[in-house]
N, C-alpha and C positions, 0 to 999 in steps of 0.2 A: 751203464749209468745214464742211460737216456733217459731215465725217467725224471732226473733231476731239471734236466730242458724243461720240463711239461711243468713241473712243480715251479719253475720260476716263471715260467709265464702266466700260471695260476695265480702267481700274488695282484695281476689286474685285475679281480673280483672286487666285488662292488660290499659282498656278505662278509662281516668281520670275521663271523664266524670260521664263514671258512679259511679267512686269511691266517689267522690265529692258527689253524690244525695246519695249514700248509707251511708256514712260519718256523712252527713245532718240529712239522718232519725233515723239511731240510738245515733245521739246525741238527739235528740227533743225523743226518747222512755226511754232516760236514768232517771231513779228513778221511774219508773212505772216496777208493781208487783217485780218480781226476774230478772229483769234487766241485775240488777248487776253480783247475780252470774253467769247467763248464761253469758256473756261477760268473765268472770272471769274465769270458764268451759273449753271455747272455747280458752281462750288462746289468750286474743285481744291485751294485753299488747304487747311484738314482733313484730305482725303485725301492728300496729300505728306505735311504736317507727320506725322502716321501711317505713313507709310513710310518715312520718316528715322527715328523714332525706333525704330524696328527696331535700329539701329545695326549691323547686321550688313555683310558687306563686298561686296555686290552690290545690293540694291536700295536701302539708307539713301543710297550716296554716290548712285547715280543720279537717285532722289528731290531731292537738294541740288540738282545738276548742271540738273535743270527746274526749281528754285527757282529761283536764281541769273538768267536771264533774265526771269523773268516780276515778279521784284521791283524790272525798271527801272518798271513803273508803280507810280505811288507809291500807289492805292487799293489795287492789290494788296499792296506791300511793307506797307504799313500793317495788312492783313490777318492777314499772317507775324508782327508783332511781336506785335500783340495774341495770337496762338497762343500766342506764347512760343518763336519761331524761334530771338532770342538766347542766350534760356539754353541750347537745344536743342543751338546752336550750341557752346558753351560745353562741354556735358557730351560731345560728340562727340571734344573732345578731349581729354578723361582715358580713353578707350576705348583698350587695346591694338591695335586694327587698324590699320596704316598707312593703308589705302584711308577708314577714317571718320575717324580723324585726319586726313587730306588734305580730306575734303569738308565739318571745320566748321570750316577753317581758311579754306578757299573762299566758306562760307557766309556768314563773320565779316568779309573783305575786300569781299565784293561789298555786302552792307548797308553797310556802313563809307565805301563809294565814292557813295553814294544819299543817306546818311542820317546826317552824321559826328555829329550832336547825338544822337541817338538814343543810337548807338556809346558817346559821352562820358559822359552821362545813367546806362549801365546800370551802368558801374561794372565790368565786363568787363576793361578794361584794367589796374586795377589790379591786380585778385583772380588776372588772367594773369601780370602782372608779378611777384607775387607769389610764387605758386606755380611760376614758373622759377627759383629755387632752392632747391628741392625735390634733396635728396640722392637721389634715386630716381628712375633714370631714367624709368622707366614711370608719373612722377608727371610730370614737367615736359615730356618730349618733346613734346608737344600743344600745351601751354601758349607754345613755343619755337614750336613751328609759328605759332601763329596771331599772334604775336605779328612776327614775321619777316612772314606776309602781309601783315597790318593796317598794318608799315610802310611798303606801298609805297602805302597810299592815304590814312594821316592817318601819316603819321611823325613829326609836331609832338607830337599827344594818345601816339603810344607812347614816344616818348622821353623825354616829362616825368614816365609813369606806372612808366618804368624808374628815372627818378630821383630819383623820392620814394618807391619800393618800395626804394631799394639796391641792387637786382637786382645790376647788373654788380661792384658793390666788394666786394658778401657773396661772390658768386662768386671773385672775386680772392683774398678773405680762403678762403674756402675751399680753397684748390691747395695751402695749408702740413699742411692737416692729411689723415693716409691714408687715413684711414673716407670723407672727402668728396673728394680732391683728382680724383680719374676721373671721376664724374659730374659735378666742375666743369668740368673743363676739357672733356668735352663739351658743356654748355650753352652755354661760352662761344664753343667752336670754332663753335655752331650761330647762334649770336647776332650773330659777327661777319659777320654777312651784311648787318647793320645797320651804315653808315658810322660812325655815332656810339660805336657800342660797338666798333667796333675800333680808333679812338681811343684812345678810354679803356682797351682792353687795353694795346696799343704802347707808349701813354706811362706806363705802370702801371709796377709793382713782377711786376705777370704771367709777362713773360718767364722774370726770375730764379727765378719758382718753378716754370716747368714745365721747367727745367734741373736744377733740385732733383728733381721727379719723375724725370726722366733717371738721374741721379746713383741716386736712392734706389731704382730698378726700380719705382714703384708703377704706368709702363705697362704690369707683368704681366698687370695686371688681376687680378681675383678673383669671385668668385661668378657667375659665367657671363659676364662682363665681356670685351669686347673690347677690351684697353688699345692693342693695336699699331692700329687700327683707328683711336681715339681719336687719335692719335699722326699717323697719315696722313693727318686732317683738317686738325690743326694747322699739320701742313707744309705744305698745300696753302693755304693764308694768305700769301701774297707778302710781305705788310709786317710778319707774327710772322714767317715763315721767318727774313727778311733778319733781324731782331735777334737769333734762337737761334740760329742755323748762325752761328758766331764758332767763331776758334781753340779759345780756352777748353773752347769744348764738344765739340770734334773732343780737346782733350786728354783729356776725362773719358771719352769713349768709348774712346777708346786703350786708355789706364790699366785699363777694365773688361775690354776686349777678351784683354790683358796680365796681368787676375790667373791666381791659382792656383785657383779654383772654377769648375766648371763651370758654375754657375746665372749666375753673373754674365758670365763670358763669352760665354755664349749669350744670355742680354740683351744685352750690349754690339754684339755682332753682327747681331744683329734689329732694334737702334736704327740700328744703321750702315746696314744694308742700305734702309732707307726715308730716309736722312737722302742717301743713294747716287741716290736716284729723280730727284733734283731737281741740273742744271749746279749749281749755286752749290754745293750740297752735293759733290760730287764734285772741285769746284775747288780744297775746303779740307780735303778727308780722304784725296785722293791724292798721299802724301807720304810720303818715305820711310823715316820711322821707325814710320809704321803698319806695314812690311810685314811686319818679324819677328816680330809678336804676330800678326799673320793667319794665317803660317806654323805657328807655334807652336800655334793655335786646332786646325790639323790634327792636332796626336798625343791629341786626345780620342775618348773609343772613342763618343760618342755620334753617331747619325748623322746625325742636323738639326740638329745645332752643324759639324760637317764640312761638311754639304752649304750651311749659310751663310756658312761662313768658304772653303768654295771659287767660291760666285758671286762675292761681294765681292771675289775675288783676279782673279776672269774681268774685272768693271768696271773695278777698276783698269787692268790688264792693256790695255783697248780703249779707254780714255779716257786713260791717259798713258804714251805711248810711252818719257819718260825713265826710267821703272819695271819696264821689262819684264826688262830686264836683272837686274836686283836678284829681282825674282820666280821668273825660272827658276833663276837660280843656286842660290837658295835651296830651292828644289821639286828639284832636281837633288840638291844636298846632303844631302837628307832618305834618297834611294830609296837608302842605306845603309840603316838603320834595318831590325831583322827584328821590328820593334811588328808584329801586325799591325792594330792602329785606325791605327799611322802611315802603314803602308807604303798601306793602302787611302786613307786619303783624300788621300796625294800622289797615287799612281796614277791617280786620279779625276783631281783637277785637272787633274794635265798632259793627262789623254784628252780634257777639255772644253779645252785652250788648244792642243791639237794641231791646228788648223785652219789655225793660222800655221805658215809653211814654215822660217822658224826656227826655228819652238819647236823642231818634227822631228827637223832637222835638229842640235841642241843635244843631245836627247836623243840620239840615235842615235852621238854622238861621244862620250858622257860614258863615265867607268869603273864608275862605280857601276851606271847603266843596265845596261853587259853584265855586271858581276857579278850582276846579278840576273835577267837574262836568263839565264843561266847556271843559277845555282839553280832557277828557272821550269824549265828542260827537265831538269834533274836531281833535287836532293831541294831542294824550299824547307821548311827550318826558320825558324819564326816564335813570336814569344812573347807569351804571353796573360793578358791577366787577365779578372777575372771577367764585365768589361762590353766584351770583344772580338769583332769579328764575328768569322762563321763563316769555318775556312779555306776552304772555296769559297769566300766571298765576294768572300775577296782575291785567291786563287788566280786568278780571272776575271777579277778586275779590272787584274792585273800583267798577262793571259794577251793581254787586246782592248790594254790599253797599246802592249804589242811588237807587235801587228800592226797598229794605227795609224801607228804610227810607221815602220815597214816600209813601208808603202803595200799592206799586204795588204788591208786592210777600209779603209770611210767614216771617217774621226775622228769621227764622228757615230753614236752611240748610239743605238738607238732611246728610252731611258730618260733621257739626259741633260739631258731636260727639267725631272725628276724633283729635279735637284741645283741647276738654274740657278734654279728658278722661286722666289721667297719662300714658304717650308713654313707654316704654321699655329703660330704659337708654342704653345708644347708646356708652357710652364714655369705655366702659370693654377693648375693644380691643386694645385705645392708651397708655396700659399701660402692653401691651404685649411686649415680645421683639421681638418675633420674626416680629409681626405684625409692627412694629416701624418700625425695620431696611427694610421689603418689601417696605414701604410708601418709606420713603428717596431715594433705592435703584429706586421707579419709577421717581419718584422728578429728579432724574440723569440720568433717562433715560439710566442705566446702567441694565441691563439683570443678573436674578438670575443665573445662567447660567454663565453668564462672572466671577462673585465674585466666586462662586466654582469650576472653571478652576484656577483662581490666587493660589487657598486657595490650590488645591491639589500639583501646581509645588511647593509649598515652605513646 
């Protein structure tokens, strides 16, 4: 095992590159023959605790990843502490990198599994517990990590130090107010990875408030926020799903779906569409007083509120057969309409539900269809407002209709993946300020420029 000497004196390289491959192989030699002592000999404790705290995201985690083995001997682990491994450990996860947050979340569980007095001793669990409710994501994400590892090897010491921190009820209490309710309900979504705290969410007052979120759009998000994101974790929670997916909340979605704003109806539809990802969800929003507000969602000239209120009509449409009837007739009834944001995003629809040999066939008997077939090869007039697509747009889009429906072309799109797929919610930015007052200030045709000349004479 001489070669192990050579490879620990190799971690003095200046090349990450190579620190990393050497990192690599003396962890995969670690517990074959004397190992241990040679590493132990040489003095490797120093030189890791030195390459971890680099904290960067290729040699700090690697550096952990050889710690973590070599700390099952306790002369060694004992070496690590006295360095200051767990504070090391500690400050790795207030670091924005995923990869060094991953490695002192590692670092924290595998002490933790060796040394649980130590763990209890430094006081770690608390000041983690703590600082998981932290309104700032990039304050607590770490903190949630390690604290999620740490319970899979003393879940006793983390769950007593969540419950004399508050942690989960300050979180609770935070989902009523807007400034905090997003970074709560991600903490919490992250926490209930822990059986006890998703307990205590379920049987909470929680539910009720991330329905209030629903209701009030705060999973817009805001300030670079990924709220619908936020939202897809929660769902992905079987025993929070099962409580928030109720009637109630399929009516408030409706309702949203159903007003007369655009902003809200485009929420209501981007909650729908993930609330759509999950059978149970589907079981209770596939109904048929949803379907005239879906319909209706189409005469908007926006075109990621069309293209989600045409997927959402596609799931219905393949997951309950008593509704299909109701759907086409209704998309039928539309291609009267000379809108053209209407007539495009009926046309769309029906070309993504033309796959069925009904649908086709429905269409191709209807009157309205050939009236519009009609104006298609003759003169199509269409009426516009100011936020309508281009008449090509439509024009193409009426032009592939008729020859799907024909059996001239595929029903298949090359782009129609484009309208099926869940778009990137689009709404984060009108609920910036600064973004607001830019919009208005263009709206006035007044120059950012002119308002900070006013703002500095007074």
């Amino acid at each position: 095992m001489g070669g192990v000497a050579e490879l620990v004196h190799a971690l003095h390289n200046d090349h990450d590159a190579v620190l990393v491959a050497v990192l690599r192989t003396l962890c995969s030699l670690v517990g074959y023959g004397d190992s241990h002592a040679i590493m132990s000999r040489e003095n490797i404790v120093p030189t890791l605790m030195g390459l971890a705290q680099r904290c960067d995201d290729f040699v700090a985690p690697a550096a952990v990843e050889l710690a973590c083995p070599i700390a099952v001997d306790e002369s060694m682990r004992a070496a690590f502490v006295k360095s200051g491994a767990l504070p090391l450990f500690n400050d790795m996860l207030r670091r924005p990198s995923d990869a060094v947050m991953e490695a002192g979340a590692q670092g924290l569980a595998t002490f933790a599994k060796h040394d649980e007095l130590s763990i209890d001793k430094s006081g770690l669990l608390m000041k983690l517990a703590k600082d998981a409710r932290n309104s700032r994501a990039n304050h607590c994400d770490g903190c949630i990590r390690g604290l999620v590892a740490l319970n899979v090897q003393v879940p006793t010491l983390v769950q007593r130090a969540l419950e004399e921190a508050r942690t989960v009820s300050d979180l609770i209490c935070q989902l009523r107010r807007k400034s905090h309710a997003l970074p709560a309900a991600s903490a919490l979504a992250h926490l209930m990875a822990i059986d006890r705290v998703l307990n205590m969410v379920t049987e909470s007052n929680a539910p009720k408030y991330l329905l209030n979120m629903l209701e009030r759009r705060w999973f817009d998000g805001d300030n670079g926020e990924d709220g619908v994101e936020v939202l897809q974790r929660i769902l992905k929670i079987g025993p929070l799903r099962n409580i928030i997916l109720n009637p109630g909340a399929v009516d408030m979605l409706q309702s949203m779906v159903a007003g007369e704003s655009s902003h809200i109806v485009y929420a209501g539809l981007q909650y729908l569409q993930e609330v759509m990802k999950y059978d149970d969800g589907k079981s209770i929003a596939c109904r048929e007083a949803m379907i005239p507000p879906l319909l209706k969602a189409l005469d908007h000239p926006r075109l990621p509120l069309q293209r989600s209120a045409a997927a959402i009509l596609r799931a219905v449409f393949m997951h309950s057969e008593p509704l299909r009837f109701a759907i086409v007739k209704g998309l039928l009834s539309k291609l009267k309409s000379r809108q053209a944001a209407e007539l495009l995003g009926v046309t769309t629809t029906l070309r993504v539900l033309s796959f069925d040999e009904e649908v086709r066939h429905s269409v191709c008997t209807d009157e309205n269809f050939w009236s519009l077939s009609y104006d298609y090869y003759n003169v199509l007039k269409l009426q516009y407002d100011k936020e309508s697509p281009s008449f090509r747009d439509v024009y193409q889009s009426v032009g592939f209709l008729i020859k799907c429906v024909q059996g001239v072309v595929s029903h298949r799109q090359p782009d129609d993946s484009q309208w099926l797929e869940s778009a990137p919610y689009e709404f984060r930015k009108d609920h910036n300020t600064v973004q607001r007052l830019t919009n208005t200030l263009e709206r006035l045709s007044l120059p950012l420029s002119t308002l900070f000349h006013a703002l500095n004479r007074h």
